[in-house]
N, C-alpha and C positions, 0 to 999 in steps of 0.2 A: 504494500500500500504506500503511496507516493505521500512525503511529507504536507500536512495541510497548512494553511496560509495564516494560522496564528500560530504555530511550530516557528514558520518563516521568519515573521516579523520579528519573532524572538529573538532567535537568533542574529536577527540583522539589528535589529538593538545593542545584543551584545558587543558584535565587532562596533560598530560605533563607540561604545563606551571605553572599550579598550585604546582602543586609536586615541580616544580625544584625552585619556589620561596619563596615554605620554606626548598629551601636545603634537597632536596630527591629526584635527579634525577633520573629517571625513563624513560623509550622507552615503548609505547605501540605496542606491535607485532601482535598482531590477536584478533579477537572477533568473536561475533555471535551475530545474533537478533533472540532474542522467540518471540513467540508471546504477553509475556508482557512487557517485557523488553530486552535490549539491553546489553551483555555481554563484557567487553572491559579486554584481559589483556595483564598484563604487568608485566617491572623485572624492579625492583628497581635495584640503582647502589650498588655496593658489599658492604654488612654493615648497609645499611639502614637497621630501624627497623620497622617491622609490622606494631608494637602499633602505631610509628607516622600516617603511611599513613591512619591506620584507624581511627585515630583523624581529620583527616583532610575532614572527609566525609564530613562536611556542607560546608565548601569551595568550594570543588567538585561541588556538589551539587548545588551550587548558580552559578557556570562559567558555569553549563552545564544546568542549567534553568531547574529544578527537584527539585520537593518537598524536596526528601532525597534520595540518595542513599548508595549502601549495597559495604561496601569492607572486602572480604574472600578470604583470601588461596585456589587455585587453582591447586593444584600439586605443583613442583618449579614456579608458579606462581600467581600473586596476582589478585584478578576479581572486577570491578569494572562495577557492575550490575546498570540501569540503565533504569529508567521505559519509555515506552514508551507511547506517549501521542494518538496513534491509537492503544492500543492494542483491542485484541480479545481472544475470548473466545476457548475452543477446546471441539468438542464434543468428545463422548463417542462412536457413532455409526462411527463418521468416522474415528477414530482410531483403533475398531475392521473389518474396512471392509478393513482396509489397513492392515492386520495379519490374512491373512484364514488360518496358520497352531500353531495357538497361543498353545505350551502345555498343557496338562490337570493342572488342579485346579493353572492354574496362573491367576492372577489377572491383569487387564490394568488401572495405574494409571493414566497418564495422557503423557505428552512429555517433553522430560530432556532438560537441557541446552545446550545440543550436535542437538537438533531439531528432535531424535528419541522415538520412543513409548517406553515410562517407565514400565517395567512389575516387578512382582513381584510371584512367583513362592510358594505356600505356606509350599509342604515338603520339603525345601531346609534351612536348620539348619540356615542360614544368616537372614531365615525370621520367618519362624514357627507361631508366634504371633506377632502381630502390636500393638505400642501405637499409636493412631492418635491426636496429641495434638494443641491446638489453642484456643485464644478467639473468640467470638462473632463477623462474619463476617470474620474470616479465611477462613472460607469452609469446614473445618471440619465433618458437618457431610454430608456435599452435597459428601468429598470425599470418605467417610466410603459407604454410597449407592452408588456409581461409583464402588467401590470393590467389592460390596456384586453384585452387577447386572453384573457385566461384568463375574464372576466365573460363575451364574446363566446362562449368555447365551452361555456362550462356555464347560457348564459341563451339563451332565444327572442329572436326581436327582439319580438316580441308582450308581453317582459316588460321590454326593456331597448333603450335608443336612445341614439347615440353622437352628438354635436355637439364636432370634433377642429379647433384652431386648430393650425397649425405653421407661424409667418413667417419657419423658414429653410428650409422645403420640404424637410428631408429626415427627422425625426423620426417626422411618422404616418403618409407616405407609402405603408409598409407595409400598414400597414393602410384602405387608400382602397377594398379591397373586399369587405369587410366589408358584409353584408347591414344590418346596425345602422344604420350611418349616417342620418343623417333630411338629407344637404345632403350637396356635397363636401370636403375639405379646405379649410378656410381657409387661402391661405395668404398673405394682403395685408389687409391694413386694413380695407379696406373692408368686401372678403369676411367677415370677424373681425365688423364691426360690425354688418352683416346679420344673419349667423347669431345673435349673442348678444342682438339683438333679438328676435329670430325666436324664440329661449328666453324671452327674461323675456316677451312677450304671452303665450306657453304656459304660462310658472309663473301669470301674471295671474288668467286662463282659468281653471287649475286649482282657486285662491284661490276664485273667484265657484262653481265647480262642487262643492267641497271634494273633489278626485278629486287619486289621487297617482300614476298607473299609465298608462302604462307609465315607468319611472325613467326618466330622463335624465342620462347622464353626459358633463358640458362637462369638456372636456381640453384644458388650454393647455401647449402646451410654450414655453418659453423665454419666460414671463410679462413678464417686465424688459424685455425689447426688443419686445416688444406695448405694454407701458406707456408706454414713449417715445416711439413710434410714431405709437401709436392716442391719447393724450391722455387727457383726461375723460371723454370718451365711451362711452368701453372699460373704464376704471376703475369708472363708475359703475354699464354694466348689471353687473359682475362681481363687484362690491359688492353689490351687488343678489341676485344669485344665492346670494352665501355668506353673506348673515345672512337672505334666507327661502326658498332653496329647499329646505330640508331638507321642510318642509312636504306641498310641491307634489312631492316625489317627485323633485328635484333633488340633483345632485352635482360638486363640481368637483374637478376635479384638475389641480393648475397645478406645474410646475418649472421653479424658478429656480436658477441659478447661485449667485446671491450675496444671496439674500434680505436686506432692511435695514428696518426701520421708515420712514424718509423716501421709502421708493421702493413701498412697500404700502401703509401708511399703515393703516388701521383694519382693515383685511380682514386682515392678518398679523398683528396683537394678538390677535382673540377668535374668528377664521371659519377657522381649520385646527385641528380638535381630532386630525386625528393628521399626523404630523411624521415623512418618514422622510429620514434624513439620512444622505448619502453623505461621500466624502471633502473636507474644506474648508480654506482656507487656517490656519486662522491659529481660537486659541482664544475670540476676540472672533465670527467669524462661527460656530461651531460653537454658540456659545449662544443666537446672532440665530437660526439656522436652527433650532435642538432648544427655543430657550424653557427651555433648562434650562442652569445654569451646571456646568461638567465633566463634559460629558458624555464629550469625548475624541476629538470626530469630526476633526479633525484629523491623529489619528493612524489613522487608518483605512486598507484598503490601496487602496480606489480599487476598479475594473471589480466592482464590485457588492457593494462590502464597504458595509453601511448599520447604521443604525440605526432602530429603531421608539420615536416616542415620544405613546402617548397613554394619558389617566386615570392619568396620576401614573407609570407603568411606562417603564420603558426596557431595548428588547430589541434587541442584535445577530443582525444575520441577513447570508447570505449569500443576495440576489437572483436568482430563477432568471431561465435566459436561454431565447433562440429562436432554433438558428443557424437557418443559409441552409437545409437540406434539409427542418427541418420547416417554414420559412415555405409551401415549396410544396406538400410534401404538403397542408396548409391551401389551398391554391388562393390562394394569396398571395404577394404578390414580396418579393426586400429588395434 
């Protein structure tokens, strides 16, 4: 049951009182409730500065009876996110039966902070390639397969073709039977190096033919420990793929744990124009993974609380999932 509107005001009371008692007056004007959490914002008085209010999150925090909560820039306004102690989960099937004219080769991530279906659109230069980044119990790879299955049920394979690395054998195993597939799971090195050869002669091919069709989406999960792995060899087709397969009708989608510059190297600088970032240690990796400095991922709640971030935008969303009953109705295992 969805918080009711003297719940709201209360608590929008409270942050108010908080604010103004370390001299940061503030008016709360509008919110929202997601299904995880509870959106509250508000406009500090003319002059206040950010950094205070977002120092003041364990205060908050503690008057509105919450473990922690998240304060981010919201347009000209500031959001003070806010977990909610009934949340819920959002499937995958019931946000594609609510989208019967969803585009070709767009993707349904999950529902934005606005309470609308988050889509993502893969030839659209804002997206092209995804980093999917998060630790251990973000959701991360649960939301990598939400992407890879939801293209799968609204695409032909005659329009779209999956090339799936997974070197700890259990992330796309789910999905191994899947009509798309163009090869099986990689899931060793070698296999890994095959296949993303087997893509770049295809993007090559494509180049010489100028033909971009049918898509191809290369999906690595757990990038980092492919890189260590696999060496140069595997960096370089992969590099390769994210500064020119957008062209040839290519796509990558890679998740990492703990994305870093020293460990991506040029392809995590300029070849993921969109960024969805799950929950992560610490506010030094939160801006490595989003490319943007406060964004807040840090305070996130984890099993599929994310952020969206590409062309300048940064969207909170809650990730749909796929339990075990609709994997099978799919004719697919978990």
């Amino acid at each position: 049951m969805s918080p009711n509107r003297d719940y709201l005001n209360f608590q929008a009371d409270r942050i108010e009182r908080v604010l103004a008692s370390h001299r940061v007056p503030a008016r709360v004007h509008s919110g929202s409730v997601m299904p995880r959490w509870i959106r509250f914002l508000l406009t500090p008085a003319f002059g206040a500065k950010i950094a205070t209010v977002r120092n003041l999150s364990e205060e908050l925090a503690m008057a509105l009876g919450a473990q922690e909560v998240r304060v981010a820039r919201d347009g000209e306004s500031l959001a003070v996110d806010v977990p909610r102690s009934d949340s819920d989960q959002v499937r995958l099937v019931d946000l594609l039966e609510g989208l019967p004219n969803i585009p070709p080769l767009t993707a349904c991530l999950g529902v934005s902070d606005e309470g609308s279906p988050l889509l993502a659109r893969l030839p659209s230069p804002d997206v092209t390639h995804i980093l999917v980044a998060g630790t251990t119990g973000s959701g991360k790879t649960e939301l990598i397969r939400t992407i890879l299955l939801s293209l799968a049920l609204t695409n032909r394979q005659s329009k779209l073709q999956l090339a799936l690395i997974d070197p700890k054998s259990r992330g796309f195993m789910p999905l191994a039977g899947l009509p798309h597939l163009i090869d099986e799971v990689a899931s060793d090195t070698t296999a890994a190096l095959d296949l993303l050869e087997r893509v770049v002669d295809e993007m090559e091919r494509r180049d010489r033919e100028n033909i971009s069709s049918p898509r191809i989406v290369v999906a690595v999960d757990e990038l980092l420990d492919l890189l260590a792995v696999g060496g140069k060899p595997i960096e370089q087709a992969l590099t390769r793929i994210a500064q020119r397969g957008r062209e040839a009708g290519l796509h990558l989608i890679a998740g990492a744990q703990k994305p870093s510059t020293a460990a991506l190297g040029s392809m995590l600088k300029a070849n993921f124009p969109m960024r969805l970032v799950g929950r992560v240690n610490s506010a030094e990796d939160a801006r490595v993974a989003s490319g943007v400095a406060g964004s807040g991922a840090e305070k996130l709640l984890g099993q599929g609380d994310f952020l969206a971030i590409t062309a300048g935008q940064l969207i909170r969303f809650q990730a749909a999932w796929i339990p075990a009953q609709d994997w099978s109705e799919f004719g697919l295992w978990r």
